[in-house]
C-alpha positions in Angstrom: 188.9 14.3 49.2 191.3 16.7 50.1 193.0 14.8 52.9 193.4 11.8 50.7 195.0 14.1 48.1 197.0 15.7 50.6 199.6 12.4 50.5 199.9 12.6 47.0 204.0 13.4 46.3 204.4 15.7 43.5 200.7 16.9 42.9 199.0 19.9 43.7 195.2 19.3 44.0 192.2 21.4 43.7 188.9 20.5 44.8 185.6 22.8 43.8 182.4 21.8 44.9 179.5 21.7 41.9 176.1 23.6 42.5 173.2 23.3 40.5 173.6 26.6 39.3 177.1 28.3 39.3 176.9 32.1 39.4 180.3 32.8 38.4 183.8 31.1 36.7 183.7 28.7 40.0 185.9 30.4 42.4 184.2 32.8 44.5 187.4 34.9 45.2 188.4 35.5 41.6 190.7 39.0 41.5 192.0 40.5 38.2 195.3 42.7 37.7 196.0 44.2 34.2 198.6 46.3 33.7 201.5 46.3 30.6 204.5 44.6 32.3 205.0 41.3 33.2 206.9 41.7 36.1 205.6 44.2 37.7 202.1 42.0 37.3 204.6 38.9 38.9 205.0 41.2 42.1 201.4 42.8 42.7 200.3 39.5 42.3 202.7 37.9 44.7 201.7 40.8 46.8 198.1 39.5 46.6 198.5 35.9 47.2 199.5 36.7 50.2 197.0 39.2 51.3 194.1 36.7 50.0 196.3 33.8 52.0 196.3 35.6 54.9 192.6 36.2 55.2 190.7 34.0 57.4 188.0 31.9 55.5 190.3 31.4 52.4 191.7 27.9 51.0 193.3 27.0 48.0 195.3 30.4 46.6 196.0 30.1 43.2 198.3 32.7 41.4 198.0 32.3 37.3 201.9 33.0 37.2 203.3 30.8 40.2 203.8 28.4 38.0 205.2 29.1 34.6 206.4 27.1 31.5 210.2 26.3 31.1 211.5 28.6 28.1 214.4 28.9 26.0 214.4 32.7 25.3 216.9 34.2 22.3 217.6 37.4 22.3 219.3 39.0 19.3 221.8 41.4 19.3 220.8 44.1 16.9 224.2 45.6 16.0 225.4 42.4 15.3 223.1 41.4 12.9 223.1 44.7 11.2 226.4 43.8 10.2 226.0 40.7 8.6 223.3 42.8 7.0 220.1 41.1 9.0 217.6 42.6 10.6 215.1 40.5 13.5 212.7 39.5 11.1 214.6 37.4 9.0 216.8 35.8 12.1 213.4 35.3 13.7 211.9 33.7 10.8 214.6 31.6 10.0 214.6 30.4 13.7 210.8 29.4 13.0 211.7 27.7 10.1 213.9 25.5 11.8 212.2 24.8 14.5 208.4 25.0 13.6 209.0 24.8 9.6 207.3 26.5 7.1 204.2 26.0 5.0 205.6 25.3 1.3 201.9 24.5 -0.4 198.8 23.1 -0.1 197.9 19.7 -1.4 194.2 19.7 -3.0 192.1 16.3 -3.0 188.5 15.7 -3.3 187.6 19.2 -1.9 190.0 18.7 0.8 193.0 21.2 1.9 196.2 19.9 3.4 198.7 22.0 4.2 202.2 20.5 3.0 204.6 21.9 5.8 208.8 21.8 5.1 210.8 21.6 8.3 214.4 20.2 9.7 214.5 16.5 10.2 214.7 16.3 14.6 215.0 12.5 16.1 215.1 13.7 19.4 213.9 16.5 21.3 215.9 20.2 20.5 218.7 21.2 22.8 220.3 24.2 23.6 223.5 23.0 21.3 220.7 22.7 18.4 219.9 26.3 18.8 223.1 27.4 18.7 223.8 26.2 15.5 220.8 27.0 14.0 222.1 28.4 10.2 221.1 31.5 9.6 221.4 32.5 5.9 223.0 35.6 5.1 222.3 38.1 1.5 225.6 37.0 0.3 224.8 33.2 0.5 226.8 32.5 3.0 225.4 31.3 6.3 226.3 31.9 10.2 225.6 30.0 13.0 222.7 31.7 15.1 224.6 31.8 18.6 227.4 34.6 16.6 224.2 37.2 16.6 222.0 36.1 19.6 222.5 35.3 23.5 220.2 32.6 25.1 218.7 32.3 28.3 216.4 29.7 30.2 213.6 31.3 32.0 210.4 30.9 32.9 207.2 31.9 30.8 203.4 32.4 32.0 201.1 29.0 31.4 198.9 31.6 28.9 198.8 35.5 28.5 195.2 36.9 29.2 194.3 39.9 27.7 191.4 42.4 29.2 190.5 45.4 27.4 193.0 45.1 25.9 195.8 44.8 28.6 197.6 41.4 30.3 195.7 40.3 33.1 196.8 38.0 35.9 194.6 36.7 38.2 194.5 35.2 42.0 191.8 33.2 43.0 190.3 31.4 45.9 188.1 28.6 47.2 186.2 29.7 50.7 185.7 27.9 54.0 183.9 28.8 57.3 183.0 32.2 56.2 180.3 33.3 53.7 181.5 35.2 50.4 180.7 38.8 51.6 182.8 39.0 54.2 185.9 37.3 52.9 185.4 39.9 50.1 185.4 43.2 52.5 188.6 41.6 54.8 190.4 41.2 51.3 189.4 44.8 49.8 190.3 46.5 52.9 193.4 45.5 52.6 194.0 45.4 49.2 193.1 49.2 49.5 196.2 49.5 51.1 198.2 48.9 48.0 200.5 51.4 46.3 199.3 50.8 42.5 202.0 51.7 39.7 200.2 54.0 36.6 198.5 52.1 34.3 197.7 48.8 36.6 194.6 48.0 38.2 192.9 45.7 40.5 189.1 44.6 40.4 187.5 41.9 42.1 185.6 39.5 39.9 184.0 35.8 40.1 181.6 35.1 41.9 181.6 38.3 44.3 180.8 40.2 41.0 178.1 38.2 39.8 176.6 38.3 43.4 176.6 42.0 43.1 175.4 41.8 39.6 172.2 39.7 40.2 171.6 41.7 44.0 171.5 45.1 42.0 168.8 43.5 39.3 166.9 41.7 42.1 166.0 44.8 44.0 165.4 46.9 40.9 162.5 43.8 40.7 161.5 44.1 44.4 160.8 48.0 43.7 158.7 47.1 40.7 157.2 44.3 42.4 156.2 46.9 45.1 155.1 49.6 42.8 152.9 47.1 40.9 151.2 46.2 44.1 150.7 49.0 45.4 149.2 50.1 42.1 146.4 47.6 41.5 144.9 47.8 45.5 145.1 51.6 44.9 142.9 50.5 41.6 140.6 47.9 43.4 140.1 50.1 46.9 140.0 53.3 44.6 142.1 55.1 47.0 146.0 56.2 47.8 145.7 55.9 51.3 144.3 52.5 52.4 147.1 50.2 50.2 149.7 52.9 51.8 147.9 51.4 54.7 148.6 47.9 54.0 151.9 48.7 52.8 153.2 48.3 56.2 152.9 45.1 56.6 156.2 44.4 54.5 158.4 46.0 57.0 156.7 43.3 59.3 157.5 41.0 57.0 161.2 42.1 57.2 161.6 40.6 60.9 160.7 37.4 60.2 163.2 37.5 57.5 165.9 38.5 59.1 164.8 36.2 62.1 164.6 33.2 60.2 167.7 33.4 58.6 169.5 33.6 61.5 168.1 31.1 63.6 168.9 28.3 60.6 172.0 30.0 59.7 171.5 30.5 56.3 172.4 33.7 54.5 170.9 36.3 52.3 171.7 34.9 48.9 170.3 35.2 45.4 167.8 32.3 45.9 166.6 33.9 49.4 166.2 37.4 47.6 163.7 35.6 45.5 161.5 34.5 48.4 161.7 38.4 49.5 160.4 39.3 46.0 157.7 36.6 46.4 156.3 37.7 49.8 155.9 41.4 48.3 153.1 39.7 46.7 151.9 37.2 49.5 152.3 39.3 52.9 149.8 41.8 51.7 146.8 39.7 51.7 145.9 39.6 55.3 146.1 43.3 55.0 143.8 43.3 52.1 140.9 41.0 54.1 141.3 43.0 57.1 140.6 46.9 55.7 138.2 45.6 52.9 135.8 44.1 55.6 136.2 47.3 58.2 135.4 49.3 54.9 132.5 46.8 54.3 131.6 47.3 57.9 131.6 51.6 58.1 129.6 51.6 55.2 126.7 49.9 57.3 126.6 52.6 59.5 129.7 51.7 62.3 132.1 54.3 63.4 136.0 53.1 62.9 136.9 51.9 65.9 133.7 49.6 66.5 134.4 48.3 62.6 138.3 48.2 63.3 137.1 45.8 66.6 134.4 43.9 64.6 136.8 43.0 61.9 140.1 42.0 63.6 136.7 39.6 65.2 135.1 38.1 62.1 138.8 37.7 59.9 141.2 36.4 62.3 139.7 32.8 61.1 140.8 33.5 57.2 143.9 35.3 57.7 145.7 32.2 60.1 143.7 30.0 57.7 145.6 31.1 54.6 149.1 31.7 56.3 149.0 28.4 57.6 148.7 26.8 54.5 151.5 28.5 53.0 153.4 28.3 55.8 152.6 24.2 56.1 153.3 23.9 52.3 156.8 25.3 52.2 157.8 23.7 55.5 159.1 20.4 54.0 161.0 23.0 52.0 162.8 24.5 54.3 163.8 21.4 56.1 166.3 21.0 53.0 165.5 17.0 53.0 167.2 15.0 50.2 169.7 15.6 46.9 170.2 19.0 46.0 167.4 20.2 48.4 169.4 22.9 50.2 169.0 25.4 47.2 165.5 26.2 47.8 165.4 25.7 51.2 166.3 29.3 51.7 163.4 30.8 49.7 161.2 28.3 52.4 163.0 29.9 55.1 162.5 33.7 54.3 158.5 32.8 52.7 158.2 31.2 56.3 159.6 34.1 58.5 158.1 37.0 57.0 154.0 35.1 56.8 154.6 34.1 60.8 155.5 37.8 61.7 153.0 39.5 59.0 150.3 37.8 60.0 150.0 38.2 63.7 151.8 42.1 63.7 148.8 42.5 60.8 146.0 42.0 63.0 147.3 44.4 65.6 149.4 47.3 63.5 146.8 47.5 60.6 143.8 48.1 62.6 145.9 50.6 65.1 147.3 52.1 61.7 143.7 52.8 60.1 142.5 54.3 63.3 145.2 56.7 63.2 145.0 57.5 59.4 141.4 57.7 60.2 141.9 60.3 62.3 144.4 62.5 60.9 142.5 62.8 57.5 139.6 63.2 59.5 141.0 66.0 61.0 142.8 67.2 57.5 139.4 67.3 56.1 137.8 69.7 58.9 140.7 71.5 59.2 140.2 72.5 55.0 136.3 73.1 55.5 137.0 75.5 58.3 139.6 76.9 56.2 136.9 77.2 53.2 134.3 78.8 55.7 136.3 81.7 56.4 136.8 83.6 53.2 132.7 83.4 52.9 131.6 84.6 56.3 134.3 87.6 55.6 132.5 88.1 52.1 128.8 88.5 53.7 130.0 91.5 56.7 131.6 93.3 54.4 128.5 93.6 52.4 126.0 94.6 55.9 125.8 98.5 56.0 127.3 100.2 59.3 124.2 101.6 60.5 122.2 98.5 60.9 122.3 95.5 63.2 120.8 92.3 62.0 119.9 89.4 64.6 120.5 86.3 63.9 117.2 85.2 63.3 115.5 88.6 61.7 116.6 89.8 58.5 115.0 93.6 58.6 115.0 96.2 61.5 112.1 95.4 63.9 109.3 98.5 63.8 108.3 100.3 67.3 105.0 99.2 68.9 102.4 101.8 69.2 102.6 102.5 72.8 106.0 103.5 72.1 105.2 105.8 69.3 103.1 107.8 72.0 105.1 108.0 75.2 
């Protein structure tokens, strides 16, 4: 589309391509200035242009004051008025008169309002001349030509003054091509840093950059309570803080398959891949969940933990591919992005997809390995407290002995001299 608008004389085409869902005001460089003055906004957003031009990635620079309106601009010379007794508000009312008219009354019908406006009689389009000899009635009845109190000049005006907490705002935007959003964004605030900002004027990035930051700040304040709540209910169903600390892990497995996956089918980390991160907080978790409830099943029966550890990676391994597989099968077609509009959940596919393959098989080696070890260390926690416990008690009964008598272990009075003893 663009190269056949490119041969277009005297048109300046835009083209934006439409998404299912559009996270921002469809230009995904979008950057704001607000300040008080309009030409100082003029040069920092010339400025800008061309920083946002010259940034690879970028296509389609579009300044909201490049092209302004053609304007006939009066400007009334105070003094002069004064002394025909005027002041600006009657010579600029008078100039609206003639050129706008004025409301005179409004006609009533039926329940209806019309408004009954009273204005010169123009056959063709207002020139400069016509302005010049607009009449501008004076207190004494008399009337004076407008260009006697007022200069004109033909200028330029913006297309449309925005206003942003309540200051003008000009804006430069951009369409992106070849590089993804992020790091256009960083190449044009690192530069943009660079600036010398006048008092009172301000640049902010908005668009869809903003939105993306928006929605990536409220999708991982749902990934933490995603984990929490996990967390929480296999503390609740193994009645215990260390085993689902346990399984925790294998999330941060889950993390390179994620980033794996993206990068081998060159797809990003977006808003729609987020989700899929949130979703496998949930999913990656089971395998974990199979694997320590059946060792648990297995040392209540009387095994130690590495036999039950052994037993169990054994007896599950069948479950655990079973049920990744299927996921994994079922969001295949997805991530193969096949047909209209198929590519926006093809990266939730892609991330689900990554993270089950390396879960599952780092799961039946790092959970066992990390039980063992946990095993151990509160194993050794717990004798290390009992010992601990001991002491103060065995210090409590020898204080108590009196120094003058030895007890054996297994006697508890003095043993009495045997007769032939007593007579030697």
């Amino acid at each position: 589309v663009r190269k056949d608008l490119a041969s277009t004389p005297d048109a300046k085409a835009s083209v934006t391509g439409g998404f299912f869902i559009s996270l921002g005001s469809g230009s995904p460089i979008s950057i704001s200035i607000s300040g008080n003055d309009f030409d100082t906004l003029q040069k920092l957003g010339e400025e800008v242009t061309e920083i946002v031009e010259n940034v690879n990635g970028t296509r389609e620079v579009s300044f909201s004051m490049e092209e302004g309106r053609p304007e006939m601009q009066i400007r009334i010379d105070k003094d002069k008025a004064a002394n025909y007794g005027l002041t600006v508000s009657q010579v600029s009312a008078a100039v609206n008169t003639y050129v706008k008219g004025i409301t005179a009354t409004i006609f009533r019908s039926n329940g209806e309002e019309v408004n009954v406006v009273l204005k010169v009689e123009q056959n063709e389009e207002m020139g400069l001349s016509d302005l010049e000899n607009i009449q501008i009635p004076l207190p004494t009845g008399m009337t004076i030509p407008l260009s006697q109190i007022a200069s004109f000049e033909k200028e330029e005006g913006p297309m449309s003054i925005s206003r942003e907490n309540q200051q003008r705002t000009v804006t430069v935007s951009s369409q992106i091509s070849g590089r993804d959003l992020a790091s256009v964004s960083s190449d044009i605030q690192k530069q943009m840093d660079e600036l010398d900002l006048p008092e009172g004027y301000f640049i902010e990035f908005g668009g869809d950059r903003q939105e993306m930051l928006d929605a990536f700040s409220d999708l991982s304040l749902a990934l933490i309570i995603a984990v929490f709540l996990v967390y929480m209910v296999m503390a609740a169903q193994f009645e215990s803080l260390s085993q689902p600390f346990i399984i925790m892990f294998t999330m941060p497995m889950a993390a390179i398959g994620i980033v794996l996956s993206l990068f081998l089918t060159g797809r990003s980390l977006n808003v729609i891949s987020f989700i899929g991160v949130i979703m496998l907080a949930g999913i990656v978790v089971n395998n974990g969940i199979v694997l320590i409830d059946y060792i648990n099943q297995l040392r209540r029966r009387g095994l130690k933990a590495k036999e039950a550890a052994v037993e169990a990676g054994k007896v599950r391994i069948r479950p655990i591919l079973m049920t990744a597989l299927t996921t994994i099968l079922g969001m295949f077609p997805m991530a193969l992005a096949l047909g209209e509009g198929a590519e926006l959940g093809a990266p939730i596919a892609t991330v689900v997809i990554g993270g089950l393959v390396t879960s599952t098989f780092l799961t039946l080696y790092m959970v066992p390995v990390l039980y063992l070890i946990f095993d151990k260390f509160f194993g050794w926690l717990g004798s290390l407290f009992r010992r601990q416990k001991a002491l103060p008690e065995a210090e409590t009964k020898t204080e108590m002995m009196p120094a003058d008598e030895t007890v054996l272990p297994d006697m508890k009075e003095p043993q009495e001299a045997l007769p032939e003893e007593k007579k030697e």
